[in-house]
LUMKEDREN-624702 format. One record per residue: residue in one letter; x, y, z of N, C-alpha, C in turn. Coordinates in steps of 0.02 Angstrom, whole numbers. Example, Ala and Ser with C-alpha at 12.3 -4.5 7.8 and 13.67 -1.06 7.14 Angstrom:
BEGIN
   rest      n.x      n.y      n.z     ca.x     ca.y     ca.z      c.x      c.y      c.z
      a      660     -284      390      615     -225      390      660     -165      390
      s      642     -112      354      684      -53      357      645        2      394
// end
This chain:
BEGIN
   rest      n.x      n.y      n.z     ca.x     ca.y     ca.z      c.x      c.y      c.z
      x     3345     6142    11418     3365     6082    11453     3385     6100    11524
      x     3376     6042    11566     3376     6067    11620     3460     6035    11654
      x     3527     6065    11686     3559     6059    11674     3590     6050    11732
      x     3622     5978    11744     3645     5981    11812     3701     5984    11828
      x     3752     6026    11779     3824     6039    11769     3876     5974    11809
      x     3879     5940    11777     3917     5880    11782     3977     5873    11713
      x     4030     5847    11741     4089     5843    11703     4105     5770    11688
      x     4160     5763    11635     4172     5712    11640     4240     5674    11702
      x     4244     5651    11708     4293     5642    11754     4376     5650    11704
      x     4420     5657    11717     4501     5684    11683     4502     5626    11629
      x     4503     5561    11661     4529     5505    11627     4468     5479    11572
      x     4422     5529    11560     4371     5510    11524     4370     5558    11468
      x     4325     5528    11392     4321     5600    11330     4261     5561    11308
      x     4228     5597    11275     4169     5588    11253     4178     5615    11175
      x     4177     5532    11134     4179     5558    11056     4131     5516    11022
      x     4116     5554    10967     4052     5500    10915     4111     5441    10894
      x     4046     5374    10912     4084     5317    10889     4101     5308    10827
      x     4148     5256    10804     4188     5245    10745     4181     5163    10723
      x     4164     5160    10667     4146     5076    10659     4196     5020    10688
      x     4249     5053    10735     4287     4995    10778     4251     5003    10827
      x     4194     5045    10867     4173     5021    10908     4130     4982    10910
      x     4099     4930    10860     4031     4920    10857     4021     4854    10921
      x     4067     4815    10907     4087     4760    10954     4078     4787    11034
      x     4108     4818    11054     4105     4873    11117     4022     4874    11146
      x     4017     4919    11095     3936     4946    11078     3897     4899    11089
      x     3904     4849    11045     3840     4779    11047     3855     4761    11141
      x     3932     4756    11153     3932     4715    11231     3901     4743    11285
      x     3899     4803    11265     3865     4853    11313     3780     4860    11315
      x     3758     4848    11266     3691     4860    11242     3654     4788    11256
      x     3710     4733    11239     3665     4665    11264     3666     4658    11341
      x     3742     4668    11382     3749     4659    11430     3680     4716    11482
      x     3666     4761    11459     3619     4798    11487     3525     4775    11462
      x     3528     4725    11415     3477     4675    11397     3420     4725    11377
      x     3449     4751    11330     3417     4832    11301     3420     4806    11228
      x     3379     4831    11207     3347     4828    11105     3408     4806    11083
      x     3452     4760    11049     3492     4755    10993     3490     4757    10941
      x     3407     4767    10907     3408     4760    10827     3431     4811    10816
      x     3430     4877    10824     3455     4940    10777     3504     4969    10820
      x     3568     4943    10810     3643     4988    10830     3663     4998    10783
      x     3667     5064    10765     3705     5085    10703     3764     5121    10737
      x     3805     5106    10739     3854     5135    10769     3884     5215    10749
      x     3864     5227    10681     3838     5305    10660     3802     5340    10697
      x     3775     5337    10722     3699     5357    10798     3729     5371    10844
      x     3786     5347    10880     3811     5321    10940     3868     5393    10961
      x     3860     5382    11021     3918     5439    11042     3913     5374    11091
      x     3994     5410    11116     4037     5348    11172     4055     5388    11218
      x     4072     5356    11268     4128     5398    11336     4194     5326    11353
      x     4250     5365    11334     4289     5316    11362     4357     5342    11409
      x     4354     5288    11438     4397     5287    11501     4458     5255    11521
      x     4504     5294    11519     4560     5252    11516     4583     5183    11449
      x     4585     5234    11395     4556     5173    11339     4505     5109    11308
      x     4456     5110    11392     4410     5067    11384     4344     5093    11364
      x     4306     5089    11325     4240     5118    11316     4179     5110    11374
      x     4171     5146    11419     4135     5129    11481     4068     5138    11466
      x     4035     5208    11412     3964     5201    11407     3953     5222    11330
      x     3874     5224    11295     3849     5241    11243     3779     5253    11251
      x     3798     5302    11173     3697     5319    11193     3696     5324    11108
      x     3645     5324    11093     3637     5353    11031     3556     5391    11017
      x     3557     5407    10958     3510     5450    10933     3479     5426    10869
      x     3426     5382    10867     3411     5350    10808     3367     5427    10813
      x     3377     5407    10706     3320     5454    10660     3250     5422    10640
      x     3221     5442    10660     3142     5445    10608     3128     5480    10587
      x     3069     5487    10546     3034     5533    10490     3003     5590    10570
      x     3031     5641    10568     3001     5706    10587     3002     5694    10681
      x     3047     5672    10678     3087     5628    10762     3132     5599    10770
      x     3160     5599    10840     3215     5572    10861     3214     5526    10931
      x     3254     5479    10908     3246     5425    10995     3315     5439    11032
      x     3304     5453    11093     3380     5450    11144     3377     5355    11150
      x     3426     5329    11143     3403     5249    11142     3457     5229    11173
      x     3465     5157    11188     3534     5093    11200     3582     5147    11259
      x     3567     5203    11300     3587     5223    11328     3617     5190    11403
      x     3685     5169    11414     3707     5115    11449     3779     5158    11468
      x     3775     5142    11532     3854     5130    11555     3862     5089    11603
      x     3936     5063    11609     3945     4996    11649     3964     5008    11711
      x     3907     4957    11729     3914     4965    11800     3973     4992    11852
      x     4019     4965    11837     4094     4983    11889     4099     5061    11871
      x     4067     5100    11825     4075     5161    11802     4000     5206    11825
      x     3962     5181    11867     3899     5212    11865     3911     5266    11927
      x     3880     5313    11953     3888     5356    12003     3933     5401    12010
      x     3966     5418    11925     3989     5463    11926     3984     5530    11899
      x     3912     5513    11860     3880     5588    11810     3899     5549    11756
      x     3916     5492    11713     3934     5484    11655     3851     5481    11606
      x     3816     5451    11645     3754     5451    11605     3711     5525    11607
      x     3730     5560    11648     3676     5635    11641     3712     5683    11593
      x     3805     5645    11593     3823     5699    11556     3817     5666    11469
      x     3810     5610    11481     3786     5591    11413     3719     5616    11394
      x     3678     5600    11416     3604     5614    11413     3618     5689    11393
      x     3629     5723    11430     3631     5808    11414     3648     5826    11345
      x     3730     5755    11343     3743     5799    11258     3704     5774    11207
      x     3684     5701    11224     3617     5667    11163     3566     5714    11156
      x     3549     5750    11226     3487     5815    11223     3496     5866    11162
      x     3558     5889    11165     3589     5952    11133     3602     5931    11080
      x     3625     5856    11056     3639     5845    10977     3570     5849    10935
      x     3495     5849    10975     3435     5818    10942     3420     5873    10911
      x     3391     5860    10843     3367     5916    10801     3306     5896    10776
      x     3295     5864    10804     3205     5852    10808     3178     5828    10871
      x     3095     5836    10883     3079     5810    10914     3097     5759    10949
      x     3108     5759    11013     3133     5687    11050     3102     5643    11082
      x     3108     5582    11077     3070     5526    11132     3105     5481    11147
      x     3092     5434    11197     3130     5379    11218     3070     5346    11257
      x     3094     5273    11252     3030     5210    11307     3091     5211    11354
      x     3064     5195    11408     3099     5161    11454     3057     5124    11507
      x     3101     5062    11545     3069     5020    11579     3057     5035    11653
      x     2984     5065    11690     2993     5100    11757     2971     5159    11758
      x     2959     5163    11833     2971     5222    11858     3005     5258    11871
      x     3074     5210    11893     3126     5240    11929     3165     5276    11867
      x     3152     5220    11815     3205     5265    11748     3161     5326    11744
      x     3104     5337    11734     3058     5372    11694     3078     5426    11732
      x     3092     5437    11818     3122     5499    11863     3179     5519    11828
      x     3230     5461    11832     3286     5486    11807     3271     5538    11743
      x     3243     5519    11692     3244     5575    11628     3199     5605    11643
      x     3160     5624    11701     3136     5702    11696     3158     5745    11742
      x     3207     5717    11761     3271     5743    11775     3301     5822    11723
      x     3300     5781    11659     3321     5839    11593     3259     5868    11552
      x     3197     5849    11586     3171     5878    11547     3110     5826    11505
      x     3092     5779    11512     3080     5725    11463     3016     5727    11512
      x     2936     5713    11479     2896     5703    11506     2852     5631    11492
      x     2813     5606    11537     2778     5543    11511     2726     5570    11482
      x     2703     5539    11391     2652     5535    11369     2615     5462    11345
      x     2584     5493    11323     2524     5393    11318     2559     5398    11226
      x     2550     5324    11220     2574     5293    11152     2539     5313    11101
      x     2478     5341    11115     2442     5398    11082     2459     5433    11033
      x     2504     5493    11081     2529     5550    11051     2613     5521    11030
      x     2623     5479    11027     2686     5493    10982     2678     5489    10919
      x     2721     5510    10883     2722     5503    10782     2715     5448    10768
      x     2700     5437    10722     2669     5374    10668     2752     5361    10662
      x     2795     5394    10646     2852     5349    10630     2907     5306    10700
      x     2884     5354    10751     2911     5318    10836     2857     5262    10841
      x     2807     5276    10823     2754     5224    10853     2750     5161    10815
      x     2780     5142    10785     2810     5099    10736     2864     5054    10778
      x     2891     5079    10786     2974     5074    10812     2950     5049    10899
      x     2888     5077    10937     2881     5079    10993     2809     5034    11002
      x     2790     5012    10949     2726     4945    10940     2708     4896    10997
      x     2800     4843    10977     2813     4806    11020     2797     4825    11117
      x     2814     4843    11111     2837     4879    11183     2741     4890    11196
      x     2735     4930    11158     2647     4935    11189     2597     4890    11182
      x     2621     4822    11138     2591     4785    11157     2598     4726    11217
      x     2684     4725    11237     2698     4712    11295     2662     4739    11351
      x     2666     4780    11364     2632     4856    11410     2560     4800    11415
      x     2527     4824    11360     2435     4793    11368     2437     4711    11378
      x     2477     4689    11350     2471     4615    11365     2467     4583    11431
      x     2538     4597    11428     2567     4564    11491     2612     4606    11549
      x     2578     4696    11566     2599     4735    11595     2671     4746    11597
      x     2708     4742    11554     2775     4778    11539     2766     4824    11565
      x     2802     4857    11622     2816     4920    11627     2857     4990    11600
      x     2834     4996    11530     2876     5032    11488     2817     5107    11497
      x     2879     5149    11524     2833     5234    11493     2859     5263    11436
      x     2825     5291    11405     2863     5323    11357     2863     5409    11355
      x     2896     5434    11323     2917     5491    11378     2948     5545    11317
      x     2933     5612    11314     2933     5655    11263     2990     5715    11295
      x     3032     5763    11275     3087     5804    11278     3042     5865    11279
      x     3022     5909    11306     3009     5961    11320     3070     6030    11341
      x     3068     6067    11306     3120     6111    11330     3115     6166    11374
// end
């Protein structure tokens, strides 16, 4: 992984969420107008700040893969490394293969940033490509700009 040594800031900790965050979780994940069907809040690591939960990411499972997903932090909290240092530890928790869609170019820079490369809907697993259907038929339809994008180490 490629590592851009970033901290959290003092008033911040980064712990796996707990089924009181799920409420949190959902506000964060809708307010960023990102996938809501699958928050399992088991998946989820948090960063919080000053008692407030400022970001989340999680790590859904599939059969012989893993998604970095719902990865969000709130705005008044952005520009401070909270999302690279999230991203980094979602990198390091994955024990399988990794992928993630995202919407853009500009995101698609950001994660190859750590390492994450764009591939065609092709080559992902039968069990991501399931999960990532939607999205590619957005893409061909009606030019969604979604890349989808593989973890290379």
């Amino acid at each position: 992984m490629k590592q851009n040594h970033v901290s959290l800031p003092p008033e911040c900790t980064l712990r796996s969420a707990t089924s009181e965050d799920i409420w949190s979780i959902r506000l964060l994940v809708l307010g960023a107008k990102l996938d809501p069907t699958q928050i399992r809040w088991q998946q989820f690591w948090v960063i919080e700040c000053n008692g407030q939960l400022v970001a989340c990411g999680q790590l859904r499972n599939f059969s012989g893969a893993q998604e970095l997903g719902s990865l969000v932090v709130l705005p008044a909290w952005r520009g401070r490394g909270l999302g690279t240092f999230l991203t980094q530890h979602l990198i390091h928790q994955a024990t399988q293969p990794l992928y993630l869609e995202c919407l853009g170019e500009r995101l698609a820079q950001y994660y190859t940033r750590f390492g994450f490369v764009t591939i065609s809907f092709e080559e992902l697993p039968p069990s991501v490509k399931r999960k990532f259907g939607l999205s590619q038929l957005g893409k061909r339809l009606i030019k969604v700009p979604v890349v989808f994008m593989k973890y290379q180490e």
